[in-house]
Wavefront OBJ file of the C-alpha trace (Angstrom):
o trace
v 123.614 76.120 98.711
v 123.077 74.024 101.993
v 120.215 71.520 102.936
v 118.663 73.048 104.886
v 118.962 77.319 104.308
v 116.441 78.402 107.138
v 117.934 76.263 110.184
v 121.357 76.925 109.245
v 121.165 80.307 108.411
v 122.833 83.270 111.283
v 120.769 86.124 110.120
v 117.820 85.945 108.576
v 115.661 88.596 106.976
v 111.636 89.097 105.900
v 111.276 92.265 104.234
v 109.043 93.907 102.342
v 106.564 96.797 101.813
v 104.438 98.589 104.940
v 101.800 96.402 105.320
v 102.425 93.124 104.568
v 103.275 91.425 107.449
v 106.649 90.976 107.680
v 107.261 91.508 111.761
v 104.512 89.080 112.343
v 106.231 86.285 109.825
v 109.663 87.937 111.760
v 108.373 86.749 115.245
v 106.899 83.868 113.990
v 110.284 82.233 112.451
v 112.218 83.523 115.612
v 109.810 81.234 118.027
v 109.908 78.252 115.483
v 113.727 78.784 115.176
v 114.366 79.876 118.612
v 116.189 82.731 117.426
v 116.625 86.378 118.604
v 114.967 89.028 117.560
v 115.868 92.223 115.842
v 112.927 94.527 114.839
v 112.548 98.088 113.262
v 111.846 100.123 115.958
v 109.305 103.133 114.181
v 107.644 104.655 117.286
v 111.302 105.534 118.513
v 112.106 107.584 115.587
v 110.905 111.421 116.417
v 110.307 112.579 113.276
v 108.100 109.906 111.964
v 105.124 110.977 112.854
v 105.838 114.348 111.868
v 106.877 113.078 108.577
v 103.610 111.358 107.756
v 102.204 114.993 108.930
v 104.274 116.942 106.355
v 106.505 114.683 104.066
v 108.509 117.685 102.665
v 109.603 118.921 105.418
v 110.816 116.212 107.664
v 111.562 113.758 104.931
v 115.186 113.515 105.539
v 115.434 113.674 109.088
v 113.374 110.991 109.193
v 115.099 109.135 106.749
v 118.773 110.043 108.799
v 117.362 109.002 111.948
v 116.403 105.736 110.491
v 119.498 104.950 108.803
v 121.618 105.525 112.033
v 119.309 103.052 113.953
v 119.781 100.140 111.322
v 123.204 100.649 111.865
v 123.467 100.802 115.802
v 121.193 97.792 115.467
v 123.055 95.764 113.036
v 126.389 96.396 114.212
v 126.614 93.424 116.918
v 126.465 91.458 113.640
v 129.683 91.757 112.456
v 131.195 90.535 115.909
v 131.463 86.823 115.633
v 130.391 85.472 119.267
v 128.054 88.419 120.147
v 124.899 86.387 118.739
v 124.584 83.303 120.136
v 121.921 82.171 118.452
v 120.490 83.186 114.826
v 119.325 86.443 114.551
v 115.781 86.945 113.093
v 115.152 91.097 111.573
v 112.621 92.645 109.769
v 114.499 95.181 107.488
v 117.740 95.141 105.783
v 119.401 98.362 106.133
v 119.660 98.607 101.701
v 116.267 99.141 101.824
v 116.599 102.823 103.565
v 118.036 103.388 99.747
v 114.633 102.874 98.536
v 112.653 105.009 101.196
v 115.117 107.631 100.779
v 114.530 107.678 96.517
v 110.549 107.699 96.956
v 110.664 111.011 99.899
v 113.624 113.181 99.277
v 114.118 115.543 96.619
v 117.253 115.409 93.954
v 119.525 117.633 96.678
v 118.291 115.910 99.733
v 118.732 112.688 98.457
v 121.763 113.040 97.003
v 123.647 114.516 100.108
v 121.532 111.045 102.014
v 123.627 109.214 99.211
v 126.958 110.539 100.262
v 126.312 109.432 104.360
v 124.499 106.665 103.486
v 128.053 105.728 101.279
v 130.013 106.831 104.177
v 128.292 104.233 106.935
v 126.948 101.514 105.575
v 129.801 99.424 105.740
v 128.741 99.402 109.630
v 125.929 97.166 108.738
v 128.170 93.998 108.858
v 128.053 90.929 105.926
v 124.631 90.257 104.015
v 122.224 88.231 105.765
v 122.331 84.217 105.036
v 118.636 84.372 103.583
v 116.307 87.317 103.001
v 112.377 85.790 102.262
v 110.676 89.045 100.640
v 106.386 89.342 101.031
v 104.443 90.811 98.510
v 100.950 91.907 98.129
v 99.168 94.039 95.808
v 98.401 97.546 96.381
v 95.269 97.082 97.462
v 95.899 94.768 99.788
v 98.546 96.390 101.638
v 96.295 99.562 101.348
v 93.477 97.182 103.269
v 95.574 96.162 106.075
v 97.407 98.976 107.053
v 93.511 100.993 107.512
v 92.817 97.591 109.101
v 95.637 97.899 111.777
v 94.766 101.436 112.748
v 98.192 102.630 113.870
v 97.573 106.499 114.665
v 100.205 108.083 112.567
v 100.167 105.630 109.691
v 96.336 107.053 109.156
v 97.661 110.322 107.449
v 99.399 108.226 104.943
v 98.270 108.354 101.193
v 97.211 105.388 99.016
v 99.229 106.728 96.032
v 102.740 106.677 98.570
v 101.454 102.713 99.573
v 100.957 102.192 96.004
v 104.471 103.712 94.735
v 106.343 102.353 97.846
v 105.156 98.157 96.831
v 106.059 99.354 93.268
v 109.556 100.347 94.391
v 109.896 97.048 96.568
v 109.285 95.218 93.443
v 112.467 96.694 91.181
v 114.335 96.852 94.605
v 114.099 93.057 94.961
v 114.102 92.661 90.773
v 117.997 93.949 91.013
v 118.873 91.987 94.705
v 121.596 89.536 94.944
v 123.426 90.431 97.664
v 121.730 87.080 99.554
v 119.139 84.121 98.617
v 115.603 85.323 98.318
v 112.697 83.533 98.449
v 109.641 85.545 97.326
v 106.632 85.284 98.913
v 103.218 86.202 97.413
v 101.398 87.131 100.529
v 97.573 87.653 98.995
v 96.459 83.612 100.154
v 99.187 82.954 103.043
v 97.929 83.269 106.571
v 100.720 82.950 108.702
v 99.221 84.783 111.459
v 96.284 82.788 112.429
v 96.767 79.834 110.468
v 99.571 77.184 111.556
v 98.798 75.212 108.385
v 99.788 78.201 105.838
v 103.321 78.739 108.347
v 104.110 75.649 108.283
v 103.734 75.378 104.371
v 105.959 78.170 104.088
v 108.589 76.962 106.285
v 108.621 74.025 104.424
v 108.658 75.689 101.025
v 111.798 77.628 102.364
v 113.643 74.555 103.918
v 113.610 73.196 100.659
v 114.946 76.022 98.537
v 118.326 74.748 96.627
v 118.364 77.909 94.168
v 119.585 81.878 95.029
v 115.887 82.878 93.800
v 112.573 80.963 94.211
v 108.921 81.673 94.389
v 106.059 80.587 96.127
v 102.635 81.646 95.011
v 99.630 80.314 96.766
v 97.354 80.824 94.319
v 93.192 79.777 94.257
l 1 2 3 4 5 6 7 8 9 10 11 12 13 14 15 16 17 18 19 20 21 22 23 24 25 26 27 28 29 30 31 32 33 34 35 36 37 38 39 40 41 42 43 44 45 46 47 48 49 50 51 52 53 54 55 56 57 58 59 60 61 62 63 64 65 66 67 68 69 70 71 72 73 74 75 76 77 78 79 80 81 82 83 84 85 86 87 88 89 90 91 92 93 94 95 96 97 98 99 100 101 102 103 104 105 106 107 108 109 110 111 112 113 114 115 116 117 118 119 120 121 122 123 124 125 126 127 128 129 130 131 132 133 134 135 136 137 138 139 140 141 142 143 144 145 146 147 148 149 150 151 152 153 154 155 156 157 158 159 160 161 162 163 164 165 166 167 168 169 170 171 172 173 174 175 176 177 178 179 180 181 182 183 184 185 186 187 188 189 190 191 192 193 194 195 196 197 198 199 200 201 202 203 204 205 206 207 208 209 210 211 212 213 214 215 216 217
């Protein structure tokens, strides 16, 4: 492991369930790092909304149209020189895997496997450092009715609930890259510079492939 993972690290990831605050954390590190910036891109994706509308039946074009952005998006990663600085996203690409298992049926998702099997060796190496936020459902319930985004108001608690509950084994079985798990219930890195800081510093200091940080009251 070296020194110092977060300012050595090309690509780093946050990740983690809707609602929890991963862009913000995303656009935080990239200013403190002066990285660049590579950020899922929802209101581009045309059948998003629709999806939210009627999951059934736009399900897996959603879930295509997603995967094929990831992919267009990550593949200047896998050309050494193209990123000058480190790069700074807010998904990893695995994680359409997990969407896909919680929206399609058995035949839909299983003709999703055989693309997704087909392309993702587009999505370049495994990021250098993935930090993973959770919450509990109720709190990522709370802030996504808090944030009022139009077409995320036709989404169910029970999908919220199931989706951080899916996060959760995702991340259980993840070693493709160091994690650092973040419980996100008492961290304020939006408005507080205190709580970033103390998570930056908490990450600069990992030496393990797995750690945990739990600011607990």
């Amino acid at each position: 492991m070296k020194k110092n993972l977060l300012k050595s690290a090309r690509h780093i990831v946050v990740e983690g369930p809707i609602g929890v605050g991963k862009t913000t954390l995303a656009e935080r590190l990239a200013e403190y790092l002066d990285a660049d910036l590579l950020l899922e891109q929802p209101e581009t994706n045309p059948f998003l909304a629709r999806f939210y509308q009627d999951p059934q039946r736009y399900a897996l074009q959603a879930q295509l149209c997603f995967l094929f952005q990831r992919l267009e998006q990550m593949r200047g990663l896998a050309q050494p020189g193209l990123f000058t600085h480190a790069v700074i996203s807010d998904y990893l690409v695995e994680k359409e895997l997990l969407f896909a298992g919680l929206t399609l049926g058995d035949d839909e998702y299983a003709l999703y496997r055989q693309i997704y099997d087909r392309v993702f060796q587009q999505a370049g190496p495994a990021p250098d450092l993935v930090i993973y936020l959770q919450a509990s459902p109720e709190t990522l319930i709370e802030r996504v009715r808090r944030r009022g985004v139009e077409m995320e108001r036709k989404i169910d608690d029970d999908y919220l609930t199931r989706l951080g509950e899916r996060y959760t084994r995702f991340f259980h079985n993840y070693t493709a890259a160091p994690v650092m798990v973040v419980n996100s219930e008492h961290l304020n890195v939006v408005d507080d510079p205190a709580d970033f800081q103390l998570l930056v510093q908490r990450v600069e200091a990992m030496r393990g492939l797995r750690e945990y940080f739990n600011r607990g009251y």
